[in-house]
Backbone bond lengths (Angstrom), bond angles and torsions (degrees), N, CA, C in turn:
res aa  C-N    CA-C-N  psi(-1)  N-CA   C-N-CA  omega(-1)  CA-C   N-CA-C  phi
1 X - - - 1.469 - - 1.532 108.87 -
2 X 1.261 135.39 110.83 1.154 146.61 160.14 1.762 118.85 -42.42
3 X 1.602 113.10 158.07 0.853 120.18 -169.41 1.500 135.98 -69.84
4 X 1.175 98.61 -12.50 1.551 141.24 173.71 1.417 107.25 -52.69
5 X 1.497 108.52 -85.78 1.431 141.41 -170.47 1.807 95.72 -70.64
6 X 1.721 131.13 -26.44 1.179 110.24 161.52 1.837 121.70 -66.46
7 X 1.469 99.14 -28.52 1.377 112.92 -173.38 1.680 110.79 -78.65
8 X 0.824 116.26 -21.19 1.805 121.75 176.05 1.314 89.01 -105.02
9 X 1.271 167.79 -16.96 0.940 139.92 157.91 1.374 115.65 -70.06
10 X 1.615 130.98 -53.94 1.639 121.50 154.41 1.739 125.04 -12.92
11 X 1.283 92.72 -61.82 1.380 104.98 -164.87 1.580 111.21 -84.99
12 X 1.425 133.05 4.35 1.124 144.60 143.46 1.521 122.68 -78.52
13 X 1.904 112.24 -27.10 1.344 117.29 171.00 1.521 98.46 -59.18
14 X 1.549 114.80 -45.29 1.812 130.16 -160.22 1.622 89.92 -57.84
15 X 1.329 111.54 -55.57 1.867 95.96 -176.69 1.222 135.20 -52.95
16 X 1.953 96.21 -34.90 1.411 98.98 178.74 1.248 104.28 -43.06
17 X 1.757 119.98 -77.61 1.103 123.28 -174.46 1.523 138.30 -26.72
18 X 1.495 107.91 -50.30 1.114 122.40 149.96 1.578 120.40 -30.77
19 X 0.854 101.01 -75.19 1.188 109.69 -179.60 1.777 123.56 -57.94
20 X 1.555 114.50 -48.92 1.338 105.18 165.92 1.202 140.99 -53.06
21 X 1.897 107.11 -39.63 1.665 127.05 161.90 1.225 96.66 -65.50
22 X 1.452 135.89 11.33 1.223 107.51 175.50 1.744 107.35 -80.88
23 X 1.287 102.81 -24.29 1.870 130.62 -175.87 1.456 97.83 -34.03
24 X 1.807 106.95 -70.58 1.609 123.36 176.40 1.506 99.07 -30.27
25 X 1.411 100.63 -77.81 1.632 123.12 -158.93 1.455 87.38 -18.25
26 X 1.471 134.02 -91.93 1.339 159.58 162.56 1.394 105.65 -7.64
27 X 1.139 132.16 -52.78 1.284 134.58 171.54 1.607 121.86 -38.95
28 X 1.930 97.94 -75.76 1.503 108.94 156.60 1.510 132.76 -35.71
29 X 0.971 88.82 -44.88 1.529 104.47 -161.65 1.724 88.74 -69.63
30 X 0.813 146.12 -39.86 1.664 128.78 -179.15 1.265 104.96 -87.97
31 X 1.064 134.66 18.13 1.736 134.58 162.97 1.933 82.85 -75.55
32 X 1.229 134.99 -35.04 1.446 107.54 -175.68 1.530 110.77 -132.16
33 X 0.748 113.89 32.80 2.122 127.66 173.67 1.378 108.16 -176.39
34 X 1.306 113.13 162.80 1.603 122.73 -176.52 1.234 118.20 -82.03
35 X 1.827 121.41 166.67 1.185 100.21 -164.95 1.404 115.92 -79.36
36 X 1.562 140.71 -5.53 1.628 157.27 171.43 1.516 106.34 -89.26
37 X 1.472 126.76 4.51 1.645 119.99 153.86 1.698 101.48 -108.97
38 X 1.166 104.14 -26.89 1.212 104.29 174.48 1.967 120.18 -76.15
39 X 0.972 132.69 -33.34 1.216 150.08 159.74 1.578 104.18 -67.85
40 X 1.402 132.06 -59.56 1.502 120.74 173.26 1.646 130.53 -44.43
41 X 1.511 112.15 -34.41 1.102 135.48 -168.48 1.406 120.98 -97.31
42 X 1.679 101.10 -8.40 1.653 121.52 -169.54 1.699 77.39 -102.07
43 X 1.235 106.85 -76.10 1.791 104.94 -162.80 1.665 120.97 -61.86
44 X 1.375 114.33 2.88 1.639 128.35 170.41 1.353 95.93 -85.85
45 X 0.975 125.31 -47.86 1.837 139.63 -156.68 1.799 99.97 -75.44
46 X 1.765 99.29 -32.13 1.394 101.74 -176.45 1.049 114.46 -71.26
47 X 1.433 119.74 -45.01 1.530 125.64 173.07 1.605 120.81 -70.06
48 X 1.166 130.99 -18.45 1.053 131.59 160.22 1.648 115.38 -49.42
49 X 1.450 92.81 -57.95 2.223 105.68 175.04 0.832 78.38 -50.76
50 X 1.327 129.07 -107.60 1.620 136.65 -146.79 1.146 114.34 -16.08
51 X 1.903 136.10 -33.04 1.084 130.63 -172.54 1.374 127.85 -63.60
52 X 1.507 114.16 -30.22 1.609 133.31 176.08 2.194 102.14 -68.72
53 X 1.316 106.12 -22.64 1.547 96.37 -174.43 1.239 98.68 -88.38
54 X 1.440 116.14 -45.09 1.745 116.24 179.35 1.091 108.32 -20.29
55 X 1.460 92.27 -90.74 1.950 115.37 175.35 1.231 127.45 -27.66
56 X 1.428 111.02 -31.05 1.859 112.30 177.33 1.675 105.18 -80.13
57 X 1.552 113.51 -45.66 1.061 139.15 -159.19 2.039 90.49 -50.68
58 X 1.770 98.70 -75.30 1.536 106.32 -178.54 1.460 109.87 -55.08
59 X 1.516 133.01 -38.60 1.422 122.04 155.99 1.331 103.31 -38.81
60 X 1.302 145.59 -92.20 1.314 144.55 -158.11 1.709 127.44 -26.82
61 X 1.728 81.95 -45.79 1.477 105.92 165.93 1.604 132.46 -49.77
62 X 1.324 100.08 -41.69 1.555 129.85 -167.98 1.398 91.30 -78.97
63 X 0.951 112.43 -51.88 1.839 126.50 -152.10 1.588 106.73 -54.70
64 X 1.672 104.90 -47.16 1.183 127.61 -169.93 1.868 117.96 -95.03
65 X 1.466 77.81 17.11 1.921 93.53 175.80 1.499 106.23 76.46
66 X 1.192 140.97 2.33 1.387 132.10 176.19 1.866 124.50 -100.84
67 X 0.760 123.16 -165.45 1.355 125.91 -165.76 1.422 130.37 -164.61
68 X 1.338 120.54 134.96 1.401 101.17 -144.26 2.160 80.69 -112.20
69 X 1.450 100.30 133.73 1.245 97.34 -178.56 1.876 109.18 -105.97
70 X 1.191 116.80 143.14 1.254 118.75 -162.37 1.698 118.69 -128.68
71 X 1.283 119.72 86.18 1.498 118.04 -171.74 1.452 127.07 -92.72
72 X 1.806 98.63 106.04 1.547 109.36 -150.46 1.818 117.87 -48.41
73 X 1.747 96.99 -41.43 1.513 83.45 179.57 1.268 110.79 -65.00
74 X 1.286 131.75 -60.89 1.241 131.05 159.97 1.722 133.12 11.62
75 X 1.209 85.10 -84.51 1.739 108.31 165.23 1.525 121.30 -47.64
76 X 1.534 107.14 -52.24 1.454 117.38 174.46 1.392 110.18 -51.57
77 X 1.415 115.68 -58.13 1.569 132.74 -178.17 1.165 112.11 -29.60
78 X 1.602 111.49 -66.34 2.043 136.23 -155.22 1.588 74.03 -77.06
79 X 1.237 127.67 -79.09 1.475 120.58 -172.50 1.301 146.80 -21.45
80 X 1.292 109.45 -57.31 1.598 138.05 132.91 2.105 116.39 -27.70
81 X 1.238 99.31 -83.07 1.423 99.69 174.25 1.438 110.08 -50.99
82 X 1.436 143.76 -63.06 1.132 149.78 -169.17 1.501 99.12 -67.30
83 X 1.121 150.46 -24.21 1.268 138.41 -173.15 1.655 91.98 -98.30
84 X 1.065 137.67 -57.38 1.326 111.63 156.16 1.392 146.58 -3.65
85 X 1.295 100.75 -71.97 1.917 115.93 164.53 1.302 103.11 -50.71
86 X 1.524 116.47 -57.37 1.480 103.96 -176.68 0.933 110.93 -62.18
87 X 1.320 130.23 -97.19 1.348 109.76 171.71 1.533 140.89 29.53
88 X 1.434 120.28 -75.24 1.393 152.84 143.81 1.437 102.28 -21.05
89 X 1.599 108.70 -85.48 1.648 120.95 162.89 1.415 101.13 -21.20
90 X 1.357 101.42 -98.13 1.633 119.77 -154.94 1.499 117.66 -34.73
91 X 2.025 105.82 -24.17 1.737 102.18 -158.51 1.992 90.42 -92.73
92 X 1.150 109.78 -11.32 1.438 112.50 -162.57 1.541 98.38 -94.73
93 X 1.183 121.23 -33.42 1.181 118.43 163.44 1.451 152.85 -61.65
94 X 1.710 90.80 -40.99 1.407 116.97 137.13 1.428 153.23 -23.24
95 X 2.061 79.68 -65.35 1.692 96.59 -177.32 1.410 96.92 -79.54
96 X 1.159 122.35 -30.15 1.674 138.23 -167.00 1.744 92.43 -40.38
97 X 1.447 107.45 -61.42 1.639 121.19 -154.08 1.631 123.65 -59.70
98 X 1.753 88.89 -12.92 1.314 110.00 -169.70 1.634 107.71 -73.64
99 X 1.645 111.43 -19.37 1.361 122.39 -169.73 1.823 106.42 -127.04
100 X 1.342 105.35 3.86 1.383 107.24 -179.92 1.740 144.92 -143.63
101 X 0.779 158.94 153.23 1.641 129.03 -144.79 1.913 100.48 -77.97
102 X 1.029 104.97 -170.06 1.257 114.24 -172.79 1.916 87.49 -99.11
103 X 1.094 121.70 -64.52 1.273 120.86 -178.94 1.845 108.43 -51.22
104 X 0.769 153.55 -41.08 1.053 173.27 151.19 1.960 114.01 -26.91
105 X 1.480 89.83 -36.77 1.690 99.56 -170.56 1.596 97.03 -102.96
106 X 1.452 104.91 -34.22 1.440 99.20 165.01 1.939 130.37 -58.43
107 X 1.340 92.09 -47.37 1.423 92.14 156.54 1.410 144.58 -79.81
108 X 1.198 110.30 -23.16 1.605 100.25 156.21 1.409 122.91 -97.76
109 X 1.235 127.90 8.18 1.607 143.40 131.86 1.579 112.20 -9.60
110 X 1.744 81.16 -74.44 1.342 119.80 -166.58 1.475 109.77 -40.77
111 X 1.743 131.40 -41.82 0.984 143.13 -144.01 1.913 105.90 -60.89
112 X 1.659 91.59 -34.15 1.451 105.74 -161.39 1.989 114.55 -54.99
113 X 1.375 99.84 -17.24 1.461 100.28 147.64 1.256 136.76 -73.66
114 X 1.682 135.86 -11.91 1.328 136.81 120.49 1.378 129.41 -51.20
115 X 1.211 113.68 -36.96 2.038 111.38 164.28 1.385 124.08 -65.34
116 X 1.376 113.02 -38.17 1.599 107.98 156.63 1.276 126.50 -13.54
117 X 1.302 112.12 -91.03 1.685 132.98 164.76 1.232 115.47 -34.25
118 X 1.112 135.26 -36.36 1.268 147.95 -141.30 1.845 96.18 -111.99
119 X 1.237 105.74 -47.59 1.772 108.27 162.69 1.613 102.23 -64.10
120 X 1.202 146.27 -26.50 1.383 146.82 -144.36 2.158 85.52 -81.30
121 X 1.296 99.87 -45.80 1.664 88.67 179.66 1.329 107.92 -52.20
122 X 1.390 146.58 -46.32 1.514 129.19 -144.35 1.885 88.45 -78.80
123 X 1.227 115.72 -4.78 1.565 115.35 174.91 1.363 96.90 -123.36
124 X 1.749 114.31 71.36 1.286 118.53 169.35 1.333 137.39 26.81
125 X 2.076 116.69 -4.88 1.105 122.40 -169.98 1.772 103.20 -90.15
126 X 1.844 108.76 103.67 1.614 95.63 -170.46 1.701 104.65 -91.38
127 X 1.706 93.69 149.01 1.456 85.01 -174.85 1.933 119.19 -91.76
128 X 1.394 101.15 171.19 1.377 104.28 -174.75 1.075 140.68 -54.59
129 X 0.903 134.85 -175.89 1.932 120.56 177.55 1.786 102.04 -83.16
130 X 0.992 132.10 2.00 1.516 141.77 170.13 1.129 115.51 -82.62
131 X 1.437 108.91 -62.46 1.578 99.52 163.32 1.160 128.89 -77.84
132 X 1.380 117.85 5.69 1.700 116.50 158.42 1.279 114.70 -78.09
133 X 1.427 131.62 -8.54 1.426 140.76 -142.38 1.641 84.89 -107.51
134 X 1.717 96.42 -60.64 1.541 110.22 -172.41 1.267 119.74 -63.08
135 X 1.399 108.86 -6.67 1.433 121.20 162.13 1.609 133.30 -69.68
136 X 1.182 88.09 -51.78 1.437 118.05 168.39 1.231 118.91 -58.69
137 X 1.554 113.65 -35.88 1.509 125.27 -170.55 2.072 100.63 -81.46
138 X 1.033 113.06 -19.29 1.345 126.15 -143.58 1.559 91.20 -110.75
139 X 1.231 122.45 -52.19 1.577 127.01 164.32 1.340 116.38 -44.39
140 X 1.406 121.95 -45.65 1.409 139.23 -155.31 1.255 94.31 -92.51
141 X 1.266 148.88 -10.98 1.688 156.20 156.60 0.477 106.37 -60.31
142 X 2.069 116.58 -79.57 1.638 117.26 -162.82 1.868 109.61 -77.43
143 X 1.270 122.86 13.05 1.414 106.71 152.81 1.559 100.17 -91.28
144 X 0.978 136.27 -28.21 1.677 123.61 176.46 1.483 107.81 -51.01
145 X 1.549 95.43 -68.00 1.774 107.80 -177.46 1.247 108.80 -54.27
146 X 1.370 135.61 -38.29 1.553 120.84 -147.00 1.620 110.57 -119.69
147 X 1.581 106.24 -23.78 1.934 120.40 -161.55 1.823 105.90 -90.88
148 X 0.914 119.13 114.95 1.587 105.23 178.54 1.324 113.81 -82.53
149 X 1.101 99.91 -163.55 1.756 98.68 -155.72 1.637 93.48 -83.00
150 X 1.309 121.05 -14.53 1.272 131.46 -170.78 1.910 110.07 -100.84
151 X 1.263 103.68 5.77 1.349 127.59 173.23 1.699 106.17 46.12
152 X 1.335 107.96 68.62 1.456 143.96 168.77 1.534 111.57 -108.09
153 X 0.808 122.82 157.74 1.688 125.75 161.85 1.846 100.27 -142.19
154 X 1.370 104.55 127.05 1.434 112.92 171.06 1.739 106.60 -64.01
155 X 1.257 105.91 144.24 1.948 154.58 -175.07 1.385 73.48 -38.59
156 X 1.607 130.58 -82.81 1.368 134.66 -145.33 1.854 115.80 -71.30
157 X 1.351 93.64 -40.62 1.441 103.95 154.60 1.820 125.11 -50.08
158 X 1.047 107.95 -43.55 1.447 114.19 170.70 1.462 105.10 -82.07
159 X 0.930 120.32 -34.31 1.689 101.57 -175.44 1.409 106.07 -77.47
160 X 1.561 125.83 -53.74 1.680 100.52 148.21 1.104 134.34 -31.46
161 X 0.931 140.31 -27.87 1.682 128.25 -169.10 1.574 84.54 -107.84
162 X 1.096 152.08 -6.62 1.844 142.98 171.28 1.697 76.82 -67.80
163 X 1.297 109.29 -80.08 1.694 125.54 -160.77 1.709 120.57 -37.18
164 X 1.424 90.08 -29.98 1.774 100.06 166.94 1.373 102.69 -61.80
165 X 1.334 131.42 -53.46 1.617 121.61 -171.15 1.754 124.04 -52.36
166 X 1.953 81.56 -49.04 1.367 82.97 176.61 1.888 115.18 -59.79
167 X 1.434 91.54 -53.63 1.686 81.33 -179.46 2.084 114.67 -41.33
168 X 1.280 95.44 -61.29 1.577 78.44 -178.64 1.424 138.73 -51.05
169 X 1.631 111.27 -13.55 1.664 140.57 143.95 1.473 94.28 -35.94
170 X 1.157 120.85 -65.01 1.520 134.82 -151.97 1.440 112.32 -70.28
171 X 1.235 105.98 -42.14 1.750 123.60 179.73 1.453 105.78 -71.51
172 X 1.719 113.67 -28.06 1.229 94.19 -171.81 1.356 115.50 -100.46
173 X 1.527 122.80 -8.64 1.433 128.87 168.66 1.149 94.48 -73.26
174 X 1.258 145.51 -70.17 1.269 126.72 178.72 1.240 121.53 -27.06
175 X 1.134 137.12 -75.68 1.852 131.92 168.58 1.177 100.30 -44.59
176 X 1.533 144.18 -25.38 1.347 121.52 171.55 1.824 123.87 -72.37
177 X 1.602 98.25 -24.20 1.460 115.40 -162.67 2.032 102.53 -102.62
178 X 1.148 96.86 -17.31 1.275 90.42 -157.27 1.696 109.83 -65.33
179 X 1.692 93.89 -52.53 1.430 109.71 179.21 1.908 115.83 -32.22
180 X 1.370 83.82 -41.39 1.553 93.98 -160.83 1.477 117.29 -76.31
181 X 1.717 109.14 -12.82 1.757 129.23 -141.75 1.504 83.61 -126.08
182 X 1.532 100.88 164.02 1.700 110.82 160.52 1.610 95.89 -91.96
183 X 1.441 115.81 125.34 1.498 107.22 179.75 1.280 117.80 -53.88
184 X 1.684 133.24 -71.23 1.179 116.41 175.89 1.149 148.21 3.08
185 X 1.700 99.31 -73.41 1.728 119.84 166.89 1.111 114.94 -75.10
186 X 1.719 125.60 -12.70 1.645 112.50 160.95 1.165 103.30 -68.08
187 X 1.109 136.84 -59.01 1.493 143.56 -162.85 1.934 102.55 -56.81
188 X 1.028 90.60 -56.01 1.861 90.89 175.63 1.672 110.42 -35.07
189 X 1.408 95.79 -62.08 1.477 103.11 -166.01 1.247 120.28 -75.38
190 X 1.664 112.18 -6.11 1.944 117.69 176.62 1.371 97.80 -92.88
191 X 1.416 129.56 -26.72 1.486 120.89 164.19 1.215 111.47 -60.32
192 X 1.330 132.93 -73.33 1.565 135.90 173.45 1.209 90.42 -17.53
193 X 1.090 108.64 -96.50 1.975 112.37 -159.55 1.547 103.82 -36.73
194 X 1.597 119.66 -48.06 1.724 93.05 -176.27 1.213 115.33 -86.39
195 X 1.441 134.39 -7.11 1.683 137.14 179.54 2.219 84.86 -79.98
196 X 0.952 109.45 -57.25 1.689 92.55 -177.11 1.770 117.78 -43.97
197 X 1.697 101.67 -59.00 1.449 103.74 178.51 1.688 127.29 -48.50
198 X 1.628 107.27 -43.96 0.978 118.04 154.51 1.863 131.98 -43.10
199 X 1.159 90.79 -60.28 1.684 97.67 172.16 1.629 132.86 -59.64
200 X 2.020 104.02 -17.10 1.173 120.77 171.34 2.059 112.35 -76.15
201 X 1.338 80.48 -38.61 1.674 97.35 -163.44 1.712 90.75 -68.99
202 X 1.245 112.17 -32.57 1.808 121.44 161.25 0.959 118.90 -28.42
203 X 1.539 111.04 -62.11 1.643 121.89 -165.11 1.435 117.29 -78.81
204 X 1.509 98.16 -25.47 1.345 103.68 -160.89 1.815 103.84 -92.58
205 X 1.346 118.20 -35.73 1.847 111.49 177.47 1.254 91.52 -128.19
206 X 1.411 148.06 19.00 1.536 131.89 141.43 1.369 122.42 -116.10
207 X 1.498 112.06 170.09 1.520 126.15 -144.35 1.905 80.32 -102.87
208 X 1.291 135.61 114.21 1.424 125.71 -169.91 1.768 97.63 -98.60
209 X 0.970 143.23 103.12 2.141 115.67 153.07 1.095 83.07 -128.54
210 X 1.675 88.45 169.87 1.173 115.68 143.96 1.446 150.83 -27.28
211 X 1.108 115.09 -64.58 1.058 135.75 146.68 1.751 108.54 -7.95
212 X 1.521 124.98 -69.92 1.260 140.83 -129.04 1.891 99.32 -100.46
213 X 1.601 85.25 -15.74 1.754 100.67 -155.86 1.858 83.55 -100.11
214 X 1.412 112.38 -46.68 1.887 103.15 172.67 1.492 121.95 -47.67
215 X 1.470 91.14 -39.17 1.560 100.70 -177.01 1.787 123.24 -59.07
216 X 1.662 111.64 -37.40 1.211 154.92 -143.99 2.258 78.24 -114.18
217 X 0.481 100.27 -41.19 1.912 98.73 -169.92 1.602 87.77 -27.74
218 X 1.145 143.79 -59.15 1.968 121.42 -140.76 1.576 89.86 -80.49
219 X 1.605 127.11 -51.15 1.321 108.13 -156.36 1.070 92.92 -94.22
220 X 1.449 144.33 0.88 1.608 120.35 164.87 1.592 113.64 -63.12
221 X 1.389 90.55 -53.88 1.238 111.31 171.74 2.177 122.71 -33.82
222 X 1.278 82.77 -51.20 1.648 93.06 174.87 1.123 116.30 -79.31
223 X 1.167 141.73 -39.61 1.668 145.17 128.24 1.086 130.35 -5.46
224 X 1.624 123.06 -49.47 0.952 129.25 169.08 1.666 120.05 -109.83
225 X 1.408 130.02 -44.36 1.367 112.62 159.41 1.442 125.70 -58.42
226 X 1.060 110.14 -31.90 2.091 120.43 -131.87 2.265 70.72 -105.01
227 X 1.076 113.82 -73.63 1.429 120.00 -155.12 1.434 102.99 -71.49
228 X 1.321 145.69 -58.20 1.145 157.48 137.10 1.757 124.68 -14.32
229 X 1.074 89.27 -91.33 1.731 105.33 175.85 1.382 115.34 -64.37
230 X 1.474 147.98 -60.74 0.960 165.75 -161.91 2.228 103.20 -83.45
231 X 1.063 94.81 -53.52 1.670 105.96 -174.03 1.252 95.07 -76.86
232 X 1.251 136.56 -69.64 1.572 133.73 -176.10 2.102 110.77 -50.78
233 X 0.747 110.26 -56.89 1.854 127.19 159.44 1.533 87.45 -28.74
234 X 1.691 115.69 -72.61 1.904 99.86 -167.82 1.400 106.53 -52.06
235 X 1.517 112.45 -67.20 1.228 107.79 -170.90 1.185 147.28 -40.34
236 X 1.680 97.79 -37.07 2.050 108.58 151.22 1.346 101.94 -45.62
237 X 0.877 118.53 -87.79 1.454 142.49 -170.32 1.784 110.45 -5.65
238 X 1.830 100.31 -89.10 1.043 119.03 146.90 1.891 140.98 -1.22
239 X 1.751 88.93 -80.04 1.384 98.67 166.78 1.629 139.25 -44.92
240 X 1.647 101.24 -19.66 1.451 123.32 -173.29 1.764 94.15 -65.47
241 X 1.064 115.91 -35.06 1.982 108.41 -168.00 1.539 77.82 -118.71
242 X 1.095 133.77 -76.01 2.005 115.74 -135.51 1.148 104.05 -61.88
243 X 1.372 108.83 154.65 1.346 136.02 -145.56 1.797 91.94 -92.68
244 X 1.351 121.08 135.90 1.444 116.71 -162.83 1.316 103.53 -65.21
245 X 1.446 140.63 -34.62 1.436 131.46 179.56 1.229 99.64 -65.15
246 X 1.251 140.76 -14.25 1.645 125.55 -147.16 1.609 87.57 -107.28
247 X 1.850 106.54 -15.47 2.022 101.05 -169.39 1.253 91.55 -92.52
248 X 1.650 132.26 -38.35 1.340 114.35 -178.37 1.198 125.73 -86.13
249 X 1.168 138.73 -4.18 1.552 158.03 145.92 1.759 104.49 -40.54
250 X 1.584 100.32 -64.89 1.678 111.87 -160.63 1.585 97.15 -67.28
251 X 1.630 108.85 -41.72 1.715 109.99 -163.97 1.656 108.17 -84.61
252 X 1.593 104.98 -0.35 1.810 104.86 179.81 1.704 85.56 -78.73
253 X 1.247 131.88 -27.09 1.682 114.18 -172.32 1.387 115.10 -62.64
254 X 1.374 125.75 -14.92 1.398 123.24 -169.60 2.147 97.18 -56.04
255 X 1.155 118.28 -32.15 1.468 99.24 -165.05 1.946 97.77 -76.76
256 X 1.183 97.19 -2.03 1.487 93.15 -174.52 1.631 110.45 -100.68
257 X 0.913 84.64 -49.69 2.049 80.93 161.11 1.770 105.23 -69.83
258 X 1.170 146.86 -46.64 1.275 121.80 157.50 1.569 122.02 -21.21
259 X 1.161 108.99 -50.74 1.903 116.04 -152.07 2.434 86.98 -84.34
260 X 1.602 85.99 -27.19 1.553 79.09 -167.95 1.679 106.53 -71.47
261 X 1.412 107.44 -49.10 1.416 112.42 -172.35 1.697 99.34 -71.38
262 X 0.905 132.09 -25.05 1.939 130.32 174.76 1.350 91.80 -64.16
263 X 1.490 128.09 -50.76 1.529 119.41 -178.86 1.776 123.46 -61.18
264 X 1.591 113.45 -42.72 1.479 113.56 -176.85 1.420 87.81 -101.73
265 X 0.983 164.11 174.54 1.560 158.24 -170.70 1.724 103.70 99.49
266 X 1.618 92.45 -88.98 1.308 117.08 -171.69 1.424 131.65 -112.60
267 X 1.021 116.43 36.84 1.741 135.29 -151.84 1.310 131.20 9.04
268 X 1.840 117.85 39.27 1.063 117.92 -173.02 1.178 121.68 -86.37
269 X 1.432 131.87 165.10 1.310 127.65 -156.87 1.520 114.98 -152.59
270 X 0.967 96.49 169.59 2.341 92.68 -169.97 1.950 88.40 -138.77
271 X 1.278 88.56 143.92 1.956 105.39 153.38 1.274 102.86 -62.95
272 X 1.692 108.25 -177.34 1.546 92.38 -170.64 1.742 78.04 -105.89
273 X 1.178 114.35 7.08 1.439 109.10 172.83 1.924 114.92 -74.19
274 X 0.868 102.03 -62.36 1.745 110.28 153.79 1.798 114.50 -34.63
275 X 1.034 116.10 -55.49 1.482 127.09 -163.32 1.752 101.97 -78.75
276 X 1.530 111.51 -35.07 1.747 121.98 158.38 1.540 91.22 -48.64
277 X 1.436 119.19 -91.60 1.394 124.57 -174.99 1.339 128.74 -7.37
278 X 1.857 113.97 -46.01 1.392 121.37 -144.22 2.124 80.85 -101.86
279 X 1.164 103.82 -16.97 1.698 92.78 165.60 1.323 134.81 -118.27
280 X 0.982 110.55 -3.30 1.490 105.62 120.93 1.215 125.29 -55.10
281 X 1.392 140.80 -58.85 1.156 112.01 -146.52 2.190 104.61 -93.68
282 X 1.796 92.34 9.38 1.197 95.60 162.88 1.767 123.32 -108.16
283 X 0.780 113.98 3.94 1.470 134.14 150.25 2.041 111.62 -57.94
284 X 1.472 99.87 -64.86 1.075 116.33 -149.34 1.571 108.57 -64.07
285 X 1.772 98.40 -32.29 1.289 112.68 163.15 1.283 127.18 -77.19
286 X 1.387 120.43 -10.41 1.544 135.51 168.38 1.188 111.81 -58.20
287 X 1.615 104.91 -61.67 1.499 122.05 172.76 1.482 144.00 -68.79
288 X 1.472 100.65 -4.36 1.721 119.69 175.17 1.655 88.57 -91.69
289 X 1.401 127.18 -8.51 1.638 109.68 -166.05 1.554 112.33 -113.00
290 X 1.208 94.41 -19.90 1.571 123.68 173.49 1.117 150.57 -71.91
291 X 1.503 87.95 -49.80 1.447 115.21 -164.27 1.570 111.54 -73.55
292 X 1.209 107.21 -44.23 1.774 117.54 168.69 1.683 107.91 -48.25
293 X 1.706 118.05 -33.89 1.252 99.01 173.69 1.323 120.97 -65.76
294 X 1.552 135.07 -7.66 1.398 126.31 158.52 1.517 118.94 -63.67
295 X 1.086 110.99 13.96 1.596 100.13 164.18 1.475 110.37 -131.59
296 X 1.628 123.88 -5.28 1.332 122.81 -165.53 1.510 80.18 -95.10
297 X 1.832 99.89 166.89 1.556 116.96 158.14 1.335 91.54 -70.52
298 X 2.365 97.09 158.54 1.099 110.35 179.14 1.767 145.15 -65.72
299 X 1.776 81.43 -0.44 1.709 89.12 163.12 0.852 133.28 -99.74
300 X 1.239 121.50 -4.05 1.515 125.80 168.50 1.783 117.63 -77.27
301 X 1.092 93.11 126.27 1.763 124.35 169.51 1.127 142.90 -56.39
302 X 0.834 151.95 155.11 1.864 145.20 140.84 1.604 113.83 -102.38
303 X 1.096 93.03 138.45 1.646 111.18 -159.16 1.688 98.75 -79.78
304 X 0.662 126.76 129.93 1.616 134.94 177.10 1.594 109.61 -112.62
305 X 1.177 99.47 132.03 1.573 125.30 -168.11 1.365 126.74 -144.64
306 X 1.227 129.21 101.54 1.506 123.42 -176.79 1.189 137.73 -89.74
307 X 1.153 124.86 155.15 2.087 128.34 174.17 1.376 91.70 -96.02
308 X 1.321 129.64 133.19 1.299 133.04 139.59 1.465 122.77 -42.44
């Protein structure tokens, strides 16, 4: 393995992380604002970062004689719809955290790489006996993690697993939009739309000042620069050499650095009945992504795609 593909693989481990402490970030951060000022102000902040890659990105473009063509209704449209889902995602995930661990939201987050496939039927595409397996494997978790012995599942637990659907909604307009879009500025403009929606739903059932948003400054802040701007930046980056199993392999750890940094962070903790659960249901997602490569030749891939 060349030096390349060791170096994008590092710096895809760096997102995971990024990205899992992003769980905490989210956590804290509503000890002093709600979770829809807190989500508005994270995904405004995101698109702001994003603005310094744009700009290099279409420099790059230019540089090399090409041109990036941009069709406004178009753009508005995918933007609009896709900031929606997120949106959807992001507020359920949110409110989710308010009733559930940070490790906990990371892993049933996670699931929305088993819903993929699983949306692929309402477009006649049925999936394999792998991802029926990885289904199975993934069910049989989140009743560990989520079902009590009294066969309940906690409010926040369910609103994660609502938010998994939407995200996989989200993953898949994206592969529908992306091809067609310069990613960057898609991504810019599906934040806008969900940092706005968010910021309305603010005004309207949360208490917004100042005050609440100074307090809230480090993990908004990390939410939106550090997880957003900074984590998405590796992953461009990155993705250019590592080998696509090696990005969705490295970036399935984010629910595991979630559960780790919720543990040294914030002293949260799992049964080992829960902690059975959370591997399974990271297995299960291993194996809905995988498993089809036992029938492809060995160069063929799995496409890796993320939810913020």
């Amino acid at each position: 393995m060349n030096t390349r593909i060791w170096k994008a693989d590092a710096m895809l481990l760096l997102t995971a992380l990024v990205w899992g402490a992003a769980f905490v970030a989210q956590r804290v951060g509503m000890n002093s604002v709600g979770p829809f000022t807190f989500n508005g102000v994270r995904f405004l902040l995101g698109a702001l970062a994003l603005l310094p890659l744009a700009w290099y990105q279409r420099n790059a473009v230019r540089n090399e004689g090409g041109r990036i063509d941009l069709e406004m209704s178009r753009y508005v449209r995918a933007c609009c719809i896709a900031g929606i889902f997120l949106f959807a995602g992001a507020s359920l995930q949110q409110v989710g955290l308010v009733w559930t661990t940070a490790g906990k939201a990371g892993f049933i987050t996670g699931l929305y790489v088993v819903f993929v496939p699983l949306f692929g039927l309402f477009a006649h595409h049925r999936p394999d006996t792998w991802t029926w397996f990885g289904v199975v494997l993934a069910a049989g978790g989140l009743f560990l993690l989520s079902v009590t012995e009294a066969f309940t599942i906690a409010f926040g637990d369910l609103l994660e697993l609502i938010g998994a659907v939407f995200w996989a909604g989200h993953v898949l307009l994206v592969g529908r939009y992306a091809a067609r879009l310069e990613p960057i500025s898609f991504s810019i403009g599906q934040f806008i739309v969900c940092g706005t929606l968010s910021l309305a739903m603010a005004f309207w059932r949360e208490s917004v000042s100042v005050a609440g948003l100074s307090e809230a400054l480090v993990p908004v802040a990390y939410g939106g620069l550090i997880s957003v701007g900074v984590g998405y930046t590796l992953q461009v980056v990155a993705q250019k050499d590592a080998l696509p199993a090696h990005a969705a392999i490295i970036l399935s750890l984010e629910a595991v650095f979630a559960a780790w940094t919720g543990r040294v962070l914030l002293g949260e903790s799992m049964s080992w009945r829960a902690t059975a659960g959370c591997v399974l249901m990271l297995a299960g997602c291993l194996l809905a992504q995988f498993g089809p490569l036992l029938k492809r030749s060995p160069t063929d891939e799995p496409e890796t795609t993320h939810s913020p």
